[in-house]
C-alpha positions as CSV (number, residue, x, y, z in Angstrom):
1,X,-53.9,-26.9,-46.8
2,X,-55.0,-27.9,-43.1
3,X,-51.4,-28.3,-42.3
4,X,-50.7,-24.6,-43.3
5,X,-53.5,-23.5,-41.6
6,X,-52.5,-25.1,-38.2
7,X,-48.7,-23.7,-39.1
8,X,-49.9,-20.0,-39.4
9,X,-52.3,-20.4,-36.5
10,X,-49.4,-21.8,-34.6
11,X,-46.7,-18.9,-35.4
12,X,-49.9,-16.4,-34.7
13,X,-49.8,-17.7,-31.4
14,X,-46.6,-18.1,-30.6
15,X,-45.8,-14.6,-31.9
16,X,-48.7,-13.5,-29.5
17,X,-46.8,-15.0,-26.8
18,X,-43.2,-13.8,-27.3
19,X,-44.9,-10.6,-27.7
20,X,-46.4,-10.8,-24.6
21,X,-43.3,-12.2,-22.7
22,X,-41.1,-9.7,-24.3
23,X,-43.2,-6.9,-22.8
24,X,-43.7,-8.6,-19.6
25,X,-39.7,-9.1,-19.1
26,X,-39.6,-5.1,-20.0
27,X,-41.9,-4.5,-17.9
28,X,-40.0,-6.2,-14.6
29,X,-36.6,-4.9,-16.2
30,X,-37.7,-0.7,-16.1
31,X,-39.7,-1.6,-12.6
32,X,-36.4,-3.0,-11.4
33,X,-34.2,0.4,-13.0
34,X,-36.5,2.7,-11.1
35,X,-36.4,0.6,-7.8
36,X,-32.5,0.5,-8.7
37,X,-32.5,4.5,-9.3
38,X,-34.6,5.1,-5.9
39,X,-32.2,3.0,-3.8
40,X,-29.2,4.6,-5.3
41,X,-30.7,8.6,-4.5
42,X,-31.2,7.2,-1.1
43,X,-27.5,5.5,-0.5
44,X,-26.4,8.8,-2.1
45,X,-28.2,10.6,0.4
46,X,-26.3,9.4,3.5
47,X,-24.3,12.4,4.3
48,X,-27.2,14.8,3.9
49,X,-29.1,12.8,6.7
50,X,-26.3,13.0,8.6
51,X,-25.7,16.3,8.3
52,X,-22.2,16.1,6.8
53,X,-20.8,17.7,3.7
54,X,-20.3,15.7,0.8
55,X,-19.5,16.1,-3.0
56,X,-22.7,15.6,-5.1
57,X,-22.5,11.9,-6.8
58,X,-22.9,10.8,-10.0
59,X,-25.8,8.5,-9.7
60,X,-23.8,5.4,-11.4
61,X,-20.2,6.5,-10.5
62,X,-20.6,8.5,-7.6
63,X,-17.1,10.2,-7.8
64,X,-14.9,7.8,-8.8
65,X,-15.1,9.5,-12.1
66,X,-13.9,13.0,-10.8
67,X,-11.1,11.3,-8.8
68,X,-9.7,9.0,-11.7
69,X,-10.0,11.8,-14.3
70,X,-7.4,11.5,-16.6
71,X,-4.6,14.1,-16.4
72,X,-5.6,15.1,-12.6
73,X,-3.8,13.3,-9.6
74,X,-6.5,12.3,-7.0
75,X,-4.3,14.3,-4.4
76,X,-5.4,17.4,-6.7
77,X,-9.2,16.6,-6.3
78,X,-9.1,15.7,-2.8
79,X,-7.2,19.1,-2.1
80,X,-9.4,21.1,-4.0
81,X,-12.7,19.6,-1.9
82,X,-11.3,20.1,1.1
83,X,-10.8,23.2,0.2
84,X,-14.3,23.7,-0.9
85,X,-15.8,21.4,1.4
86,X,-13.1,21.8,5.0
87,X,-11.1,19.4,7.1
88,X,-14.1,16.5,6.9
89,X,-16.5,15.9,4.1
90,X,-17.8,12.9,2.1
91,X,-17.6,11.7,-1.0
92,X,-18.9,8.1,-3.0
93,X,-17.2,5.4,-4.9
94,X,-20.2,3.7,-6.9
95,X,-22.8,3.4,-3.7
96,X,-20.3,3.3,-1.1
97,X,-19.7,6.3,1.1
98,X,-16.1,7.6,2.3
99,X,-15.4,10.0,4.6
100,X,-11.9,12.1,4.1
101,X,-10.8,13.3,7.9
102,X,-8.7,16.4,7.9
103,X,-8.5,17.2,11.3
104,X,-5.2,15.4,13.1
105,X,-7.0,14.9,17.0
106,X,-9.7,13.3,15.2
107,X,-7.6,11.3,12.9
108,X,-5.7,10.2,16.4
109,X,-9.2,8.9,17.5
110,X,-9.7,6.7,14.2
111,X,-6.3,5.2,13.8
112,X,-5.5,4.8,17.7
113,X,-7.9,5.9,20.4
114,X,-11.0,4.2,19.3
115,X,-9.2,1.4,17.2
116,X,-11.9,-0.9,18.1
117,X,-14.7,0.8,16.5
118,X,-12.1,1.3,13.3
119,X,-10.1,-1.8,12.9
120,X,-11.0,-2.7,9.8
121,X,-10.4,-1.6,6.0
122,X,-12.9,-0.8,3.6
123,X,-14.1,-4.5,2.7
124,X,-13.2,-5.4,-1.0
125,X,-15.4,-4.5,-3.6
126,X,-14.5,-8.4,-5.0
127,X,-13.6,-11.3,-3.2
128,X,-10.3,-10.9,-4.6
129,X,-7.7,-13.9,-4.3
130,X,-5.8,-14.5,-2.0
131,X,-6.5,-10.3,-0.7
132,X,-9.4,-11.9,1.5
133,X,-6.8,-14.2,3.1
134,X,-3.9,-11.5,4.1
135,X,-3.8,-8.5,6.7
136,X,-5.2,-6.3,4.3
137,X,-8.4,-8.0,3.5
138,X,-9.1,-9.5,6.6
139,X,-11.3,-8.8,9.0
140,X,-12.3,-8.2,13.0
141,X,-11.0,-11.5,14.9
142,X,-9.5,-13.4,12.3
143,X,-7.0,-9.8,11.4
144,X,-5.8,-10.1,15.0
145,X,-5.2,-13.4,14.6
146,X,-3.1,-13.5,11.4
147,X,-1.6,-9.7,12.9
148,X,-0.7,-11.4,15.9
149,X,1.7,-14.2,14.3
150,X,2.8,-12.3,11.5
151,X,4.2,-9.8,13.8
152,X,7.3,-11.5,15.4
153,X,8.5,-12.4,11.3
154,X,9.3,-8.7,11.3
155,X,10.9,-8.4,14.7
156,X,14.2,-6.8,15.2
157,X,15.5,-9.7,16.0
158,X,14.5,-11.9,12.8
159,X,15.1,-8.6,10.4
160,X,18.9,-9.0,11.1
161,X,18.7,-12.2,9.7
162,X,17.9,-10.6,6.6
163,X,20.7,-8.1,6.0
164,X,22.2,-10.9,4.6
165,X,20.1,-11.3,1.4
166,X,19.8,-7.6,1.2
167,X,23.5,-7.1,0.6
168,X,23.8,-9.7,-1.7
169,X,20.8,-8.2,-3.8
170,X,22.2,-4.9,-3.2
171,X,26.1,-5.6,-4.7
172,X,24.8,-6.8,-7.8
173,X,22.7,-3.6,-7.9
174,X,26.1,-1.2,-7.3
175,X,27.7,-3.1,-10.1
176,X,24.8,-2.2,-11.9
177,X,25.3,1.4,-11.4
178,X,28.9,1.5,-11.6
179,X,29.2,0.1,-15.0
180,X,26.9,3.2,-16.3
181,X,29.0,5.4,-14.4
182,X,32.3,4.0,-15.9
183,X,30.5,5.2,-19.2
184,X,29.7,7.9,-17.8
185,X,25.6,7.1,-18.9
186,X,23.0,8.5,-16.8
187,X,20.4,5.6,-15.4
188,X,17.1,5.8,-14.7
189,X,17.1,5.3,-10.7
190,X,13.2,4.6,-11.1
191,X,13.4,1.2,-13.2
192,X,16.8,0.1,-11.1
193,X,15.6,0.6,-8.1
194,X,12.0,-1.6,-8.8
195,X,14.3,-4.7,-10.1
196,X,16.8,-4.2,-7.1
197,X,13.5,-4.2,-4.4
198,X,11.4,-7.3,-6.5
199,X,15.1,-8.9,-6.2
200,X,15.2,-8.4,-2.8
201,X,11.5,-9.3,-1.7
202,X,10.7,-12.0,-4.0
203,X,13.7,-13.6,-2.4
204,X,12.9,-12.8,1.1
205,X,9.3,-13.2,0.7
206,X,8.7,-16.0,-2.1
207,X,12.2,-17.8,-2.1
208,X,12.4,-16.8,-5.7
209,X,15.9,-15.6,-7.3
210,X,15.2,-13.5,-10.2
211,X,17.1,-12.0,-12.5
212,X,15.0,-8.5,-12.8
213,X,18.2,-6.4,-11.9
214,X,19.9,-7.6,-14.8
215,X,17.2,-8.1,-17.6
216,X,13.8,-6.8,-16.3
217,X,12.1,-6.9,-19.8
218,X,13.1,-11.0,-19.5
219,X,12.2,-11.4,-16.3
220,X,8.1,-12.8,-16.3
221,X,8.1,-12.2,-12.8
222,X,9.1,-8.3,-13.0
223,X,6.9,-8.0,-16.1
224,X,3.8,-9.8,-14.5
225,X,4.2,-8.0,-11.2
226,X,4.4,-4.5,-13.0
227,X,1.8,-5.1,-15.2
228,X,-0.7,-6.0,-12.3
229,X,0.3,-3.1,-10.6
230,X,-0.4,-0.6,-13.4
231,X,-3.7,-2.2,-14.3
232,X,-5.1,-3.6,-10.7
233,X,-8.3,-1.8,-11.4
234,X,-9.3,-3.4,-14.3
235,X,-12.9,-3.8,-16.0
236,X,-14.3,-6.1,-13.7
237,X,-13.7,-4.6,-10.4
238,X,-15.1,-1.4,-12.0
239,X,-18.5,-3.1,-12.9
240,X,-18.7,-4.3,-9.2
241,X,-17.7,-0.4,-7.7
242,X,-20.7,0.4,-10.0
243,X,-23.1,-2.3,-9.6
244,X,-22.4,-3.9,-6.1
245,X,-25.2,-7.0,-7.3
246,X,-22.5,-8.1,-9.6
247,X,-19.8,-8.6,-7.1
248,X,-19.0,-12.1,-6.7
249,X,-19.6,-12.7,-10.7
250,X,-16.6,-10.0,-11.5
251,X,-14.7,-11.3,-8.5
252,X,-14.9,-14.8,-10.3
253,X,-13.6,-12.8,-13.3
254,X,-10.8,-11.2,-12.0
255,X,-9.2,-13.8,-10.1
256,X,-9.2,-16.2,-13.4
257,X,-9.4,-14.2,-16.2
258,X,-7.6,-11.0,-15.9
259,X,-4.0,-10.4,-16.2
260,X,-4.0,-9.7,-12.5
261,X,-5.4,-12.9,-11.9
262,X,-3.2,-15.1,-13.9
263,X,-0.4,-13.4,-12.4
264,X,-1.6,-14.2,-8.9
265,X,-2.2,-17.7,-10.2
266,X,1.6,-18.2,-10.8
267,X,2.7,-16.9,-7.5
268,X,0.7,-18.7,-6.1
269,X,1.4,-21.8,-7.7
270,X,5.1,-20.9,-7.2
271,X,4.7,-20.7,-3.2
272,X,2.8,-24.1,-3.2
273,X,5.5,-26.1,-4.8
274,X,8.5,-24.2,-2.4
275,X,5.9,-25.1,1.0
276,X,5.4,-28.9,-0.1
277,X,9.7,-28.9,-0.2
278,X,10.0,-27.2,3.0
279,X,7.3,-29.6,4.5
280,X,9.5,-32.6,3.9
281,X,12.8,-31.1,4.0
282,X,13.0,-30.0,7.6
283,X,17.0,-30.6,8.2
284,X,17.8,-27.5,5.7
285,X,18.0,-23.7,7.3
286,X,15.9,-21.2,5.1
287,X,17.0,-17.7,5.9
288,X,13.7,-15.8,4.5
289,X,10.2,-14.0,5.5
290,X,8.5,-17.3,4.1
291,X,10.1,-19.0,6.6
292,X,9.8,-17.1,9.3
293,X,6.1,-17.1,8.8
294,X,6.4,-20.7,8.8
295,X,8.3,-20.6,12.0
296,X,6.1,-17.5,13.4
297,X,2.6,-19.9,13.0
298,X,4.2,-22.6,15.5
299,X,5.9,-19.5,18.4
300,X,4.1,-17.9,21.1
301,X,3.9,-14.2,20.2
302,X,4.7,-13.5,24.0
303,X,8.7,-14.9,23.2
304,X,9.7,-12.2,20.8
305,X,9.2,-8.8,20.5
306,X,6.0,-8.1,18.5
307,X,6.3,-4.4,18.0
308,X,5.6,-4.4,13.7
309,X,8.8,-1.3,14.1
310,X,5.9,1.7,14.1
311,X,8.1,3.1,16.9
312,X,10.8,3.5,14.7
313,X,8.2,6.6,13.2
314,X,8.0,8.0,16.2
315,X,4.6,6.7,16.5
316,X,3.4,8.1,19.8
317,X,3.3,5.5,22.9
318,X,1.1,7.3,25.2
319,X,-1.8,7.5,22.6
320,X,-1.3,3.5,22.3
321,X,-1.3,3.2,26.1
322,X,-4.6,4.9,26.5
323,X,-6.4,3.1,24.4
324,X,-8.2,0.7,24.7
325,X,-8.3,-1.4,21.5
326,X,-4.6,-1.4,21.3
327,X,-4.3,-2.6,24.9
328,X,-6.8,-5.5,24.1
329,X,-5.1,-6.1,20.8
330,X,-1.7,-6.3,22.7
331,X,-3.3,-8.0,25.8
332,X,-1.2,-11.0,27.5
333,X,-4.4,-12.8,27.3
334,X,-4.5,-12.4,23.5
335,X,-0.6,-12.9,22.7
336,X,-1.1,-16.5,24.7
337,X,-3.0,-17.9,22.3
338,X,-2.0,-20.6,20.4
339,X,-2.1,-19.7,16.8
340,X,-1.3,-20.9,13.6
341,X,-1.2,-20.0,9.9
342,X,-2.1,-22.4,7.1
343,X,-0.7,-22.8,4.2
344,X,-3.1,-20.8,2.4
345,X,-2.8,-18.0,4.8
346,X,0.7,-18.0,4.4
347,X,1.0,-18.0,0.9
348,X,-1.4,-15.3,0.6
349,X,0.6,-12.9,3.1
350,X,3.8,-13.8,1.1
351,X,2.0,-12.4,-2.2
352,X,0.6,-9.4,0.0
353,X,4.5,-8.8,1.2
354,X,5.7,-9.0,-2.7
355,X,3.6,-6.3,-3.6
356,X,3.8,-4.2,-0.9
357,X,7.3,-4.1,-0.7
358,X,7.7,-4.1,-4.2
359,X,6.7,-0.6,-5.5
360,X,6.1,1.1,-1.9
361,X,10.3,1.0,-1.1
362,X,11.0,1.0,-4.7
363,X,9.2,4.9,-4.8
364,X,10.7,5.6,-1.4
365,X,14.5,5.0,-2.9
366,X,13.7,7.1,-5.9
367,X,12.3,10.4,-4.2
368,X,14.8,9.9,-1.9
369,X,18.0,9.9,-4.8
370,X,16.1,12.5,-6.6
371,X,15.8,15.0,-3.8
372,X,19.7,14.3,-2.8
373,X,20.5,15.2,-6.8
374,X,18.4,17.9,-6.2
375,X,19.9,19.6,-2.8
376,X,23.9,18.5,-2.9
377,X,24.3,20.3,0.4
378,X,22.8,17.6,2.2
379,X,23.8,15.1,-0.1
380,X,27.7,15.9,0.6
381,X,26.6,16.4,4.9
382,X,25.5,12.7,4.7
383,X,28.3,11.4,2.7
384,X,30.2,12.8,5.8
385,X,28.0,10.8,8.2
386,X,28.7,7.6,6.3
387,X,32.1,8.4,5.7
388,X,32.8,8.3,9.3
389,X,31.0,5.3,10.2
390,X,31.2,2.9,6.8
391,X,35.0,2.9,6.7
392,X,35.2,0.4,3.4
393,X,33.0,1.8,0.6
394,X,32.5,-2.1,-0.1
395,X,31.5,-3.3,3.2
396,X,28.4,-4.9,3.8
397,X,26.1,-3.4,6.4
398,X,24.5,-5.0,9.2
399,X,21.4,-3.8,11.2
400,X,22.9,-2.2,13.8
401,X,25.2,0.1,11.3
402,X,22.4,1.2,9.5
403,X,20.3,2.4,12.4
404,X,22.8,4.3,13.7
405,X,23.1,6.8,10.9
406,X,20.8,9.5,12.5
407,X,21.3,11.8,9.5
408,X,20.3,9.3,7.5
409,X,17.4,9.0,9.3
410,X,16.7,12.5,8.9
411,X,17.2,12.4,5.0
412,X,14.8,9.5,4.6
413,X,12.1,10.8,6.7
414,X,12.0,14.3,5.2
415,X,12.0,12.3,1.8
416,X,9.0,10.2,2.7
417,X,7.4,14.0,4.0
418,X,7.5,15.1,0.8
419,X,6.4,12.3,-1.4
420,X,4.8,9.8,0.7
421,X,4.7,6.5,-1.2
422,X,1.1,5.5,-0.2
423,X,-1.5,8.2,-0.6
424,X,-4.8,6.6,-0.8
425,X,-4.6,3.6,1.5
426,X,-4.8,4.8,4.8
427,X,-8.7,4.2,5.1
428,X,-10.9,2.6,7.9
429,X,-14.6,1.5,8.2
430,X,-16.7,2.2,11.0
431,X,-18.2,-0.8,13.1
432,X,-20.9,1.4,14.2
433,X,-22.5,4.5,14.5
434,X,-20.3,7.2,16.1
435,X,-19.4,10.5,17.2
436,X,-16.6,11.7,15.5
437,X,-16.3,15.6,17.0
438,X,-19.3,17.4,15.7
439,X,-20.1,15.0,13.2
440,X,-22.0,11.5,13.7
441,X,-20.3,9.1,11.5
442,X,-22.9,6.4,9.8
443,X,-22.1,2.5,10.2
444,X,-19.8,1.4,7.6
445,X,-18.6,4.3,6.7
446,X,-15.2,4.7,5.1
447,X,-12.6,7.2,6.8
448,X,-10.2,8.4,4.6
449,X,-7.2,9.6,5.7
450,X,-5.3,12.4,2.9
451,X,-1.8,12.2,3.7
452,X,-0.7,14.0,0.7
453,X,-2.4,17.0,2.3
454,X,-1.5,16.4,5.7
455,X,2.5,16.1,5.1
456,X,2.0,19.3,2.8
457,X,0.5,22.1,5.1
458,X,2.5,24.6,5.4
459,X,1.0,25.2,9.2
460,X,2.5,21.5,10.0
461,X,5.4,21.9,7.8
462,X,6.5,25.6,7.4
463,X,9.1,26.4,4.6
464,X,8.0,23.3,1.8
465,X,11.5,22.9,0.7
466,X,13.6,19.8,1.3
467,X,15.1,20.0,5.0
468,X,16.0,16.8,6.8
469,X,16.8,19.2,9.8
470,X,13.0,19.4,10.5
471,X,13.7,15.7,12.0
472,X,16.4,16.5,14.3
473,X,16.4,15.3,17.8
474,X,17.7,18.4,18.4
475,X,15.1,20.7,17.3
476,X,12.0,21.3,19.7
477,X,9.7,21.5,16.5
478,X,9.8,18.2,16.8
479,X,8.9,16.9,20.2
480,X,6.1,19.2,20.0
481,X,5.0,18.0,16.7
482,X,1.2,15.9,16.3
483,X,1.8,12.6,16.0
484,X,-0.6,12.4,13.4
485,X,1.2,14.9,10.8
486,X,3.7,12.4,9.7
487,X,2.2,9.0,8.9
488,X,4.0,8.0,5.6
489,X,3.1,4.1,6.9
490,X,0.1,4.8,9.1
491,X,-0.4,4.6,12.8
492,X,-2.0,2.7,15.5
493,X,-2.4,-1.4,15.5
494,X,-2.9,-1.6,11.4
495,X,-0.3,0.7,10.5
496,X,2.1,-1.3,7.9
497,X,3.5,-4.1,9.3
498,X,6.7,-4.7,7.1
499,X,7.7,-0.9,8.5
500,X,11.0,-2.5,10.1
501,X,11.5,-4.7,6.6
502,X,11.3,-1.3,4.6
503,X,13.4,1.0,6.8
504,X,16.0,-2.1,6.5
505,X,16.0,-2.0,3.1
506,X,15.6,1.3,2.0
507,X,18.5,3.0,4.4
508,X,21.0,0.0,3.3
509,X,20.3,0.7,0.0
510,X,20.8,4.5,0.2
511,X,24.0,3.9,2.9
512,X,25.5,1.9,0.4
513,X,24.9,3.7,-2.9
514,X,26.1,7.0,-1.2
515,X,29.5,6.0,0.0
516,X,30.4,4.7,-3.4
517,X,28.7,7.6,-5.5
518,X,27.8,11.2,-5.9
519,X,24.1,11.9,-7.7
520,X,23.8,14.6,-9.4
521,X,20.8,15.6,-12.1
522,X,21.5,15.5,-15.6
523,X,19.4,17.2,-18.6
524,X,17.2,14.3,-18.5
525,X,16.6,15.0,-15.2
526,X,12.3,15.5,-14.4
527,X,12.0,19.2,-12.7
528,X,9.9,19.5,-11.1
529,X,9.0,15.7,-11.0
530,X,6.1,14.1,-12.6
531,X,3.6,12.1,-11.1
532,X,0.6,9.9,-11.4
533,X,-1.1,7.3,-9.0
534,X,-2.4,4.3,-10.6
535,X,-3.7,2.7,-7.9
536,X,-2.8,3.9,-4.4
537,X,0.7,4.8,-4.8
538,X,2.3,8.1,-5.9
539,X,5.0,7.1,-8.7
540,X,7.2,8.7,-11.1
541,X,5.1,9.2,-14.5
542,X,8.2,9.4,-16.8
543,X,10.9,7.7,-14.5
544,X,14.0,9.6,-12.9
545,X,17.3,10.3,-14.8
546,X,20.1,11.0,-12.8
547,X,24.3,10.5,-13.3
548,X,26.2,8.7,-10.5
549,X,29.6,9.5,-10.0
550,X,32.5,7.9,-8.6
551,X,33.4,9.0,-4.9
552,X,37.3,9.8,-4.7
């Protein structure tokens, strides 16, 4: 009896007290939802302080909801707030503000002028690995650093040294398309062209021969890279856009659990195994980008030419002369330092080049095949061009040859105008406060740069249709042109670094492919073209179909 007693006294109590505690812990959880809720109005309330246009957020999404809708390109929504909102507005991913910048003069001042108040990108929502280690996650002194030795690997110079690869890569890719053609079978220019550039840069970059050209859906390389790159955001980054507090928990996730992780992981793995040869084998020649960062970590930058090929856009000089972050980023004083990458460091950048290079040149081929299909006018005035300079259809092309194609030039460049590759990632944050025209500009703000609009207004651009003509050194359009409305990679001191690598690539590619064959469309053929942007580039939603016939 007593020992019943004392049992139902003790479950009394202890019910009391897990009552109590249970209302207690409710109590602290809604106090720390309504301190959550006022901080959140208030983040959301930046612009309006600032006196700055801005979309109205979605207290947990801000507008990342509006931008990612399904069946709308972001390009779409940021066109449509601009026009609601004009050339500079802001908008909010989760709690963090971004700014898009319209207006070209003060796009010039972000990117170039006043470099040093915007030299970095937005920082990472995770602590994404290896991201933080590469040029596009780092930050401030150790960005110049890194910046300053990777340059040289993608000098003129050490990009010749590469043609060789790139042919190699790019045979087996025309015996590719001339066995369809033989069939007369239309291909889909989208999918060849990926394995032909992961050939290409996971040689270059990774020392890694696949075989992605000839079996992609065997390849676990091509399948693990395309997979990441269609499913980068994945659930854990989106908790930490929406609940910053969480950041380092869903970074942990990310890097270890998520496909994107465990592909990394691989890589990664991969790129340790190939240092720790190249460490102890130092009598053998490597003819590659990893190697050339090797070399790069142990050269003064001042030896080679550092220039990361921008130029080669017609990025404009005088703007880099005047100012004054890109003469202290380019200072002798800064070039003599004595620098040098680790092995983590380079590995990471290697991963960083694979991706990059991967889908960015892959896009850039296809728009530039499907618009030549499209317009075979042009397409027939540049076989002329290569006609006359590429004697034999099955010689292989060095450096020199394929810069000296001005109409080639012409055709890729007008091809990039039209469907940029990168639409999304041309952003920098603000060091501090700052006066941005009218507008004062909060610290760590994000500017956002819309390209898509930029390359499409018809008061830049006049006539929308395909004309490579627009790039001709002959016509005055284009000396007079703002240097800011055409920055398919970019501009100022973080503009894309691997710009000579991609030009290389891309133009041999297209050189090559041309003198052999004649695109045409097919009905297969996507018109207009299709599009969607799953993460920040713009890529074909159901491929390209197109026939490639034998030149006589």
């Amino acid at each position: 009896m007593i020992p019943s007693l004392l049992w139902w006294l003790w479950s009394f109590v202890w019910a009391g007290l897990d009552a109590y505690a249970v209302t207690f812990f409710l109590g602290i959880c809604v106090l720390c939802i309504i301190y959550w809720i006022k901080q959140r109005h208030y983040q959301h309330s930046l612009f309006a302080r600032f006196g700055i246009p801005y979309v109205k957020p979605h207290l947990l999404y801000g507008s990342y909801d509006t931008l990612r809708a399904e069946g709308r390109l972001s390009t779409d929504v940021i066109g449509d707030w601009i026009k609601m909102y004009g050339p500079v507005f802001g908008y909010f991913i989760g709690q963090t503000p971004y700014m898009v910048v319209r207006d070209l003069d003060m796009i010039r001042q972000v990117l170039v002028k006043d470099f040093h108040n915007f030299s970095n990108r937005p920082k990472l929502v995770i602590e994404a690995q290896p991201v933080i280690h590469t040029v596009v996650g780092l930050r401030d002194q150790k960005w110049k650093d890194v910046r300053s030795v990777l340059a040289p690997t993608f000098s003129m110079v050490k990009m010749k040294k590469m043609t060789g690869i790139m042919n190699t890569r790019v045979t087996e890719f025309l015996n590719i398309v001339s066995k369809a053609s033989a069939k007369d079978e239309p291909l889909e220019f989208y999918s060849i062209f990926q394995g032909l550039t992961l050939d290409v840069i996971s040689e270059c970059a990774l020392a890694m021969k696949t075989n992605c050209q000839r079996d992609q859906n065997q390849d676990e390389l091509f399948s693990a890279v395309r997979s990441f790159l269609r499913h980068a955001v994945n659930p854990a980054i989106l908790i930490a856009i929406y609940f910053s507090l969480f950041g380092k928990l869903m970074g942990f996730i990310s890097n270890h659990l998520a496909l994107s992780g465990r592909m990394t992981n691989m890589i990664v793995s991969h790129l340790k195994t190939v240092l720790n040869i190249r460490r102890k084998d130092l009598s053998t020649k490597y003819i590659d980008v990893l190697q050339l960062m090797i070399e790069a970590a142990e050269t003064n930058p001042q030896q080679e030419n550092t220039s990361n090929g921008a130029n080669d856009f017609k990025e404009n000089s005088n703007d880099n002369k005047n100012s004054k972050s890109s003469h202290s980023y380019h200072s002798n004083k800064e070039n003599a330092k004595k620098r040098y990458l680790s092995d983590e460091e380079i590995i990471a950048n290697a991963w960083v080049f694979l991706l990059a290079g991967f889908e960015t040149t892959a896009n850039s081929l296809t728009s530039t095949a499907y618009l030549l299909a499209l317009n075979p006018l042009v397409q027939e005035k540049l076989f002329q061009e290569l006609r006359e300079d590429i004697e034999d259809e099955t010689e292989e092309l060095t450096y020199d040859t394929v810069h000296n194609l001005p109409y080639l030039d012409q055709v890729f460049s007008e091809a990039l105008r039209i469907f940029p590759p990168v639409v999304t990632f041309v952003t920098r944050e603000t060091h501090k406060e700052y006066q941005l025209g009218k507008y004062r500009i909060p610290k760590e703000t994000n500017i956002m740069i819309p390209i898509w609009q930029i390359h499409h207004d018809p008061e830049l651009w006049p006539d929308p249709k395909f004309d490579p003509d627009r790039f001709s050194s002959d016509v005055k359009a284009t000396e007079s042109r703002h240097p800011m409305s055409y920055i398919p990679f970019g501009a100022g001191p973080r503009a894309c670094v691997g710009i000579r690598f991609a030009q290389l690539e891309a133009k041999l590619t297209l050189a090559r492919l041309l003198r052999n064959f004649r695109l045409e469309t097919c009905s297969e053929t996507p018109i207009p073209m299709e599009f969607e942007i799953p993460t920040v580039t713009l890529i074909p939603a159901k491929g390209v179909m197109l026939r490639a016939v034998p030149r006589e």
